[in-house]
N, C-alpha and C positions, 0 to 999 in steps of 0.2 A: 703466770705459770711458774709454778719453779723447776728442778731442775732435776725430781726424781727420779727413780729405775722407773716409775710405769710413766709419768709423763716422755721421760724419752723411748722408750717402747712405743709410745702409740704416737712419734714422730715417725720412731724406726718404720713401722710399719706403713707408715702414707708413705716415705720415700722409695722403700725398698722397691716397690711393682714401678714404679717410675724409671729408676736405675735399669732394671730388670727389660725393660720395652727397648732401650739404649743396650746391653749387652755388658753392664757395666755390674758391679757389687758395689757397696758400703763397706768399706775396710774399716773406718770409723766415724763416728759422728759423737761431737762436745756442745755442750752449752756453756758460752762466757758471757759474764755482762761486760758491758762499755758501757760507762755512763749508766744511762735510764735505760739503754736496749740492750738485750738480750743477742748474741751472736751465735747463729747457728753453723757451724762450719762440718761439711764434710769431705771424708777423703775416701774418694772415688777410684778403683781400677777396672781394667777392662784386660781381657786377651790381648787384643791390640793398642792398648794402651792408652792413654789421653788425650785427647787436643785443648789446645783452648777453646777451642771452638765448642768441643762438647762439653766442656765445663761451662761455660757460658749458656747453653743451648740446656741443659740439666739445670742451674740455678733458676733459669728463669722458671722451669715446671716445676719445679719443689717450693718455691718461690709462692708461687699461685695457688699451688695445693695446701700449702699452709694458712694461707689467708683466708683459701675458701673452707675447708676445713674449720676453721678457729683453734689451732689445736694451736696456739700460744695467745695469752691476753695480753703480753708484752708485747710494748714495739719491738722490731728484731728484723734482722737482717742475715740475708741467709748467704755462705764463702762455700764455693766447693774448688777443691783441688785435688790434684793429685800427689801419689807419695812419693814421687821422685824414682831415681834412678838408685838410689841406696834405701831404698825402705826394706826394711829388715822383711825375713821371710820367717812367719811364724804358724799358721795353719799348716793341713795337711794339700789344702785346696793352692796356697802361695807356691807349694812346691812343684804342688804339677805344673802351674803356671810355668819353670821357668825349666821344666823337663828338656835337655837337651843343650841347655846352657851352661856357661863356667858360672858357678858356685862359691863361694868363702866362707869357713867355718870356722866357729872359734867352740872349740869342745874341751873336755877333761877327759886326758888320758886315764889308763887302768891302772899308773898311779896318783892320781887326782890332782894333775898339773895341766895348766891349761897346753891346747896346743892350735896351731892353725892347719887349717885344709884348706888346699883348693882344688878344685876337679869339676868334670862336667858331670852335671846329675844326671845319671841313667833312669834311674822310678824313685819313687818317693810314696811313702808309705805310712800309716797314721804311726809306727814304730820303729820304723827305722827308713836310714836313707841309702842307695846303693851309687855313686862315684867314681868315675874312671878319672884317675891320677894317672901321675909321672912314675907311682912305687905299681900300677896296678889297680884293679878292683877292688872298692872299698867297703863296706859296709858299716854305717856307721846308726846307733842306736839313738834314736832321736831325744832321748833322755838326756844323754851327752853334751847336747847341742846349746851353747849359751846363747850363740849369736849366728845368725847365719842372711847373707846377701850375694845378690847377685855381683858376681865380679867384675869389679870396673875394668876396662879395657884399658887402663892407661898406669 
């Protein structure tokens, strides 16, 4: 198999109801080779977030479902993990995820120099995002927005 938009599509799709039985999304999914095999890795979040356990407990069903399926003729080998503690937040879905949390933004002001924010996200919206800071309530146009994470506590 190589490594096209619909071959990995018609991964996406065997994995996604699996993920989905777990509580969890497909945030992303790659094809590398190593060697002769093929590596399927995916990066999995949830609500409550990831265990090993459930990444373990997840590879082994994607695992199986791919073998039974045949949906690669490569040997391959399937990695799921999660995106850590600073995976960027980029959908509109990442934000509500983190509704009520401190936030970090890295935007361009109204004169087109970068700036940073930090504040607890109020809502989040496919166009804009609303923030309570140390200046007040924010609003900020999600167009703005170059880089945005949850704020490490340290």
């Amino acid at each position: 198999m190589g490594t096209n938009m619909e071959h990995q599509e018609a991964v996406r799709a065997l994995i996604e109801p699996i993920l989905a039985e777990q509580d969890l999304e497909l945030v992303d999914l790659t094809f590398n080779r190593q060697g002769r095999s093929l590596v399927v890795r995916c990066l999995v979040d949830g609500v409550r977030g990831v265990s090993l356990q459930r990444c373990a407990s997840v590879n082994r069903r994607i695992n199986a479902a791919l073998e039974e399926a045949e949906s690669i003729e490569d040997d391959f080998s399937v990695e799921v993990s999660s995106p850590g503690i600073d995976r960027p937040l980029v959908s509109t879905r990442d934000f509500e995820r983190v509704v009520g949390q401190d936030i970090q933004l890295e935007v361009e002001d109204e004169n087109g120099k970068a700036a940073s924010i930090k504040g607890m996200l109020i809502s989040a919206f496919e166009d804009n995002l609303i923030l309570k800071t140390d200046a007040g309530k924010l609003t900020i146009s999600r167009e703005t927005v170059h880089k945005a994470t949850k704020a490490l506590p340290w």
